[in-house]
C-alpha positions as CSV (number, residue, x, y, z in Angstrom):
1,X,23.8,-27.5,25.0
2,X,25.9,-29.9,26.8
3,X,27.5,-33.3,25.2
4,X,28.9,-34.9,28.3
5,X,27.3,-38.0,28.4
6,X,25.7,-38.1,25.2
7,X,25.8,-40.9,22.8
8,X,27.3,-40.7,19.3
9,X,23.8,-40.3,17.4
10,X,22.5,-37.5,20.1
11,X,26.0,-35.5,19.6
12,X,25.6,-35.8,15.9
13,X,22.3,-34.1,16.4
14,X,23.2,-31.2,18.4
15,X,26.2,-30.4,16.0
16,X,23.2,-30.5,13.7
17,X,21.4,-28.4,15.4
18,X,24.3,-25.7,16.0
19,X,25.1,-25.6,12.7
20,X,21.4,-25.2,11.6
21,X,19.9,-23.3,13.9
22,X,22.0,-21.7,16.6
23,X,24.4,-20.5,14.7
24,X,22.2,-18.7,12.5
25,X,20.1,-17.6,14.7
26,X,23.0,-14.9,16.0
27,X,22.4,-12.7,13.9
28,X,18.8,-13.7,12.0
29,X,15.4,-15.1,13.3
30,X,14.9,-18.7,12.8
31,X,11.7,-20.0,12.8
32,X,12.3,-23.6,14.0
33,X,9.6,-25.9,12.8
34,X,9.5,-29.9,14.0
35,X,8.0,-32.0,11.7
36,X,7.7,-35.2,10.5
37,X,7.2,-37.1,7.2
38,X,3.9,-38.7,8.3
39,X,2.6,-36.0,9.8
40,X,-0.8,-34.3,7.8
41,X,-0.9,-31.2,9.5
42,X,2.9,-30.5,9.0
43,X,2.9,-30.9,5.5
44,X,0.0,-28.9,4.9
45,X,1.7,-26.0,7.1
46,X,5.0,-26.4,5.6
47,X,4.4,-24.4,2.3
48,X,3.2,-21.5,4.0
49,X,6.4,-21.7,6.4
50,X,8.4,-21.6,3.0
51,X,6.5,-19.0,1.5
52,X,7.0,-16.3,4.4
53,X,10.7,-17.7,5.3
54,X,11.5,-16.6,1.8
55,X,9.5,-13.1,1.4
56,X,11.3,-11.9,5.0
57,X,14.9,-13.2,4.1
58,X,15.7,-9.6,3.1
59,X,14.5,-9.0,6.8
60,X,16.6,-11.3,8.9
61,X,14.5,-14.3,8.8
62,X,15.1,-17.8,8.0
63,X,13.6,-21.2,8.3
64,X,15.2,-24.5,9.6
65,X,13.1,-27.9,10.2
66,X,13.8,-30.2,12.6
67,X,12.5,-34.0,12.1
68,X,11.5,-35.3,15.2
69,X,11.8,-39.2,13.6
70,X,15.6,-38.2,13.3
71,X,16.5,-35.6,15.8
72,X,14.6,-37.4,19.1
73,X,17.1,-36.0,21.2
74,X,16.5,-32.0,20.1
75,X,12.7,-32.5,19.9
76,X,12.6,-34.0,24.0
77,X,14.9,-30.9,24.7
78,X,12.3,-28.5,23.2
79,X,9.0,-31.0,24.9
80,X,7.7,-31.2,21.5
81,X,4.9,-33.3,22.5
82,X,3.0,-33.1,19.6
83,X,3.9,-31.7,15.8
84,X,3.8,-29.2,14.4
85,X,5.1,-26.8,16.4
86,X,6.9,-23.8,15.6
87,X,9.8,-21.7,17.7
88,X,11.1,-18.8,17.0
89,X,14.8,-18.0,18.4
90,X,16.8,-15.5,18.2
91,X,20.6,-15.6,19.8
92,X,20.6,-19.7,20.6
93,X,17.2,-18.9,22.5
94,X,13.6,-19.5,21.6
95,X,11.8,-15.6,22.1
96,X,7.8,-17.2,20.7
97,X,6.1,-20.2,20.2
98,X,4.7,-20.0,16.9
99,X,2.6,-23.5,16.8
100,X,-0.9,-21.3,17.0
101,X,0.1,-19.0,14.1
102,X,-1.3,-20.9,11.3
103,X,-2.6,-18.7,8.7
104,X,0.0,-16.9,6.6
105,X,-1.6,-13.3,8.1
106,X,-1.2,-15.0,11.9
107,X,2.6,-15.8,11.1
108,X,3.4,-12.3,9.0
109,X,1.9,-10.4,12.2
110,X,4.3,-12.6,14.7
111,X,7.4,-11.8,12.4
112,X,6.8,-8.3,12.4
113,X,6.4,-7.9,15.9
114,X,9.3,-9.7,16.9
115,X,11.6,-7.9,14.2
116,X,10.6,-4.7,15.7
117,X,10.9,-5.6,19.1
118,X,14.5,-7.5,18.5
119,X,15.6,-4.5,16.1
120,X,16.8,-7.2,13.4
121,X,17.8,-5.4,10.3
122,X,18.3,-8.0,7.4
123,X,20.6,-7.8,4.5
124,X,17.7,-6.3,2.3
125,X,17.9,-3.3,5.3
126,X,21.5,-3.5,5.0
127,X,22.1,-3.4,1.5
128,X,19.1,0.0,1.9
129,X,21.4,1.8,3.8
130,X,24.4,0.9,1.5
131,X,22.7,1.9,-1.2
132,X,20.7,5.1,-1.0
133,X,23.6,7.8,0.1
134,X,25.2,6.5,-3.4
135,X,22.4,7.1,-5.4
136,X,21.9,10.3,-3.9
137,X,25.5,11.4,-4.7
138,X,24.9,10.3,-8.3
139,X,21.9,12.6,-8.3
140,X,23.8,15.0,-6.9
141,X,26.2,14.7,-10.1
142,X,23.7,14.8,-12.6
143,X,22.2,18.4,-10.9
144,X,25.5,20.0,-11.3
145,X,25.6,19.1,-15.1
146,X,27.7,16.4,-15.2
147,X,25.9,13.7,-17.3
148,X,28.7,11.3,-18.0
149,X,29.8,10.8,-14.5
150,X,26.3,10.5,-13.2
151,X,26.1,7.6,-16.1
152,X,29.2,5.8,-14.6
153,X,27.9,6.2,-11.1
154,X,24.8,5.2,-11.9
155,X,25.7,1.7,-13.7
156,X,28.0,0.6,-10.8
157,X,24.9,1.4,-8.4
158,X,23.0,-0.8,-11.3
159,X,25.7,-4.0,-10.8
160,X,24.7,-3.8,-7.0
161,X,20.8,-3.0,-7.3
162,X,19.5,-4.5,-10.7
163,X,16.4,-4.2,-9.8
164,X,15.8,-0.9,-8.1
165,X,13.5,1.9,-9.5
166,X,15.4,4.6,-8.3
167,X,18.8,3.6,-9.6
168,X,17.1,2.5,-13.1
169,X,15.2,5.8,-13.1
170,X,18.4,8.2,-12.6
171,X,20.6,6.4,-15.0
172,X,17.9,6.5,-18.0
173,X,17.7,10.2,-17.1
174,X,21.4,10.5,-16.7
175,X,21.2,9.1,-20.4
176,X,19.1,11.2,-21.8
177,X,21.0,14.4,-20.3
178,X,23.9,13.1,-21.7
179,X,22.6,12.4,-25.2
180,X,22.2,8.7,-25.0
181,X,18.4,9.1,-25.4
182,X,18.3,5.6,-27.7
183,X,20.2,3.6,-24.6
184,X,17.4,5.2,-22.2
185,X,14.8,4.1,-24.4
186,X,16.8,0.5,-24.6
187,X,16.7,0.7,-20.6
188,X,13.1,1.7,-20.1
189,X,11.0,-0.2,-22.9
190,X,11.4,-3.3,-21.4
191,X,10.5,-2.8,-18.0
192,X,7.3,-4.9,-16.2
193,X,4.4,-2.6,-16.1
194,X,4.8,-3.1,-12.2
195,X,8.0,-1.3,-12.3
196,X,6.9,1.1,-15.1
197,X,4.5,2.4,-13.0
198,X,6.8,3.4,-9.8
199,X,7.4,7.5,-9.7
200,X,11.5,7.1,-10.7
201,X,10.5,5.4,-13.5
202,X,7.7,7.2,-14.7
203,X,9.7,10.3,-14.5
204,X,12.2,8.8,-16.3
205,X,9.5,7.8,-19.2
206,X,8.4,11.5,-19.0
207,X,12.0,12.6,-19.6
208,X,12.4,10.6,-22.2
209,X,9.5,11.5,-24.0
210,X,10.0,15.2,-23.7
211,X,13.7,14.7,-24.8
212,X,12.1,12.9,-28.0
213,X,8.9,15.2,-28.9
214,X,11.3,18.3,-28.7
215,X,14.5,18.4,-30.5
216,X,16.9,21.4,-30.4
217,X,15.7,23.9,-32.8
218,X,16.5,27.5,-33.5
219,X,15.0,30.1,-31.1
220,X,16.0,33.0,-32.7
221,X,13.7,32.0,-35.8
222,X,10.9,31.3,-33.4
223,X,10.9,34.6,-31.3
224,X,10.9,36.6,-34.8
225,X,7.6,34.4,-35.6
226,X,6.0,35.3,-32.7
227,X,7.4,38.9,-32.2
228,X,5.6,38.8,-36.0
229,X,2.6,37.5,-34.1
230,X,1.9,36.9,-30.5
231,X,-1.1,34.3,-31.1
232,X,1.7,32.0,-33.3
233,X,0.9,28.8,-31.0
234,X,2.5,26.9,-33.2
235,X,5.6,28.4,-32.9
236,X,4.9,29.0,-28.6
237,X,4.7,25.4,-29.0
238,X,7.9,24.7,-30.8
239,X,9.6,27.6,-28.2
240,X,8.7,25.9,-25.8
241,X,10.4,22.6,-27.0
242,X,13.3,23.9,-28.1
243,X,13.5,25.3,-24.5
244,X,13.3,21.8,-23.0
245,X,15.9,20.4,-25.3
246,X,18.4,23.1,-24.2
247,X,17.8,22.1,-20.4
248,X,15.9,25.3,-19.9
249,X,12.8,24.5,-17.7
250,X,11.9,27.7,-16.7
251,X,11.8,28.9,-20.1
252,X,9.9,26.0,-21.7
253,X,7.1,26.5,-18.2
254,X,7.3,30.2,-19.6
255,X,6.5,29.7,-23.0
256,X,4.0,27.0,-22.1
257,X,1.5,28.8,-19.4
258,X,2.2,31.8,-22.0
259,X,0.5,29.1,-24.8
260,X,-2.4,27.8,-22.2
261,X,-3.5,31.6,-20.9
262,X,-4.0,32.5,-24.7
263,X,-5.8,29.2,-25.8
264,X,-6.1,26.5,-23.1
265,X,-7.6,23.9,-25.5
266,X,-5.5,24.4,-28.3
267,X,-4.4,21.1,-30.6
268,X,-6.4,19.3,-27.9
269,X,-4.9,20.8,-24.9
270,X,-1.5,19.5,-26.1
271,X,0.4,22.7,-24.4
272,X,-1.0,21.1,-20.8
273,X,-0.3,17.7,-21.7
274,X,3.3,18.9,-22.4
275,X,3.4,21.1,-19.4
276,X,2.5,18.3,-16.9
277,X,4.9,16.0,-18.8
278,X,7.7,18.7,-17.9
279,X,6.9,18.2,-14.3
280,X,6.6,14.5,-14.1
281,X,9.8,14.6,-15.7
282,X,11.1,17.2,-12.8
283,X,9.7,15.1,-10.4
284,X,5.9,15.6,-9.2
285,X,7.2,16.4,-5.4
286,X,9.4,18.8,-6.2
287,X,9.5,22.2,-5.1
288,X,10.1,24.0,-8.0
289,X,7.1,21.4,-9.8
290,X,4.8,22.5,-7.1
291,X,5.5,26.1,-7.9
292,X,4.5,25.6,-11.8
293,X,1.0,23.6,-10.9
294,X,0.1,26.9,-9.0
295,X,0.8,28.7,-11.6
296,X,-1.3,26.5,-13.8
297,X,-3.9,26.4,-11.5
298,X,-4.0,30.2,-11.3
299,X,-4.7,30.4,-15.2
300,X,-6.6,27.5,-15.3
301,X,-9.3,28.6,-12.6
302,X,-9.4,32.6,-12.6
């Protein structure tokens, strides 16, 4: 926008304007909105402005106002004959009139399509793709055995991502493979139900409670009990934990469809309870959990 020729109040306003607008607008989606202080309509609209500027920051988007009482010179280059109205530019140029969006919905629908169209990534999209290879190299870690590092990698993920389920998921299991199983419970217990309720951290919850219903015991003592007698639930049971606690999954499945064929409802069905808490804890899309629940569904329904 040119300044030759312009007095000192209308240069003022389109350094204003560059600095506001333009300039963000390189790389983000401002939604320009002219108002003024007397204006009903504008105030009334202006919350819901606020509301969706701040819920699609993450995606690119932010929100500057223009006051047509103080910038006359910006609102006659726009022809805002009439207020509210709402641009949208992208790059220094306007890409929609928003004035007719209105409802929250209207405006939400807008955003979308333009973000899509433009191919605006945000810094929440940014900070996504930053993110997930490193927790997936942390799960990688804690596979392969290594508990302590996973913890390390895990926590730094933390600093960056306080608030991700997947990060505070891996690191309370990363805990509780690595002995820490009163720090996981510190990490989990205080957790919004919101957030308690997402897969990573129920699986972590499952973990946990596994790693705390079944503490290392010794197996030799248990096999002789039910070498002594095969219909020793109890001791199937306690097998069975013991198993878990030495990181042996397939053994503590084993022992525990072993349990179910013989007596399905036995202590209250507390052999399937603890069988589906093994695969929650394994994570309920994976493969080798999809192979137990056909295995359970084979004894169950035959």
């Amino acid at each position: 926008m040119a300044t030759l020729g312009l007095s000192e109040a209308e240069r003022e306003e389109v350094e204003r304007f560059q600095r506001d607008v333009v300039a963000p607008s390189m790389d983000a989606l401002v939604i320009v909105d002219f108002w003024a202080e007397w204006c009903g309509p504008c105030k009334q609209l202006a919350p819901t402005l606020e509301k969706i500027a701040g819920q699609y920051a993450d995606k690119g988007v932010k929100l500057a106002k223009i006051d047509v009482d103080k910038d006359r010179f910006i609102a006659a280059q726009f022809r805002v004959k009439s207020i509210p109205t709402v641009y949208a530019m992208y790059q220094g140029q306007p890409v929609a009139d928003l004035t007719n969006h209105r409802s929250e919905g209207q405006l939400k629908k807008a955003l979308d399509q333009l973000l899509s169209q433009l191919k605006i990534e945000g810094e929440g999209a940014a900070a996504e793709a930053e993110i997930e290879p490193l927790v997936a190299m942390a799960e990688q870690i804690l596979a392969d055995g290594d508990a302590p590092r996973a913890i390390n990698v895990f926590r730094q993920i933390q600093d960056m991502a306080p608030d991700r389920a997947d990060v505070i998921g891996g690191l309370a299991r990363a805990l509780i493979e690595g002995g820490k199983v009163d720090e996981a419970r510190t990490l989990l217990d205080p957790l919004s139900d919101d957030l308690a309720r997402k897969p990573d951290i129920a699986r972590a919850k499952a973990r946990l409670e596994l790693a705390s219903a079944a503490p290392a015991a010794d197996t030799a003592e248990l096999d002789a009990r039910i070498a002594a007698n095969a219909d020793d639930l109890e001791a199937r049971f306690e097998l069975a934990g013991a198993r878990m606690a030495a990181g042996d999954r397939d053994g503590a499945a084993d022992a525990l469809l072993e349990l179910i064929g013989r007596d399905r409802d036995w202590n209250d069905g507390a052999a399937r309870k603890r069988f589906l808490q093994l695969l929650e804890a394994q994570g309920l899309g994976d493969a080798w959990s999809s192979a137990q629940r056909r295995r359970l569904s084979a004894i169950l329904f035959t």
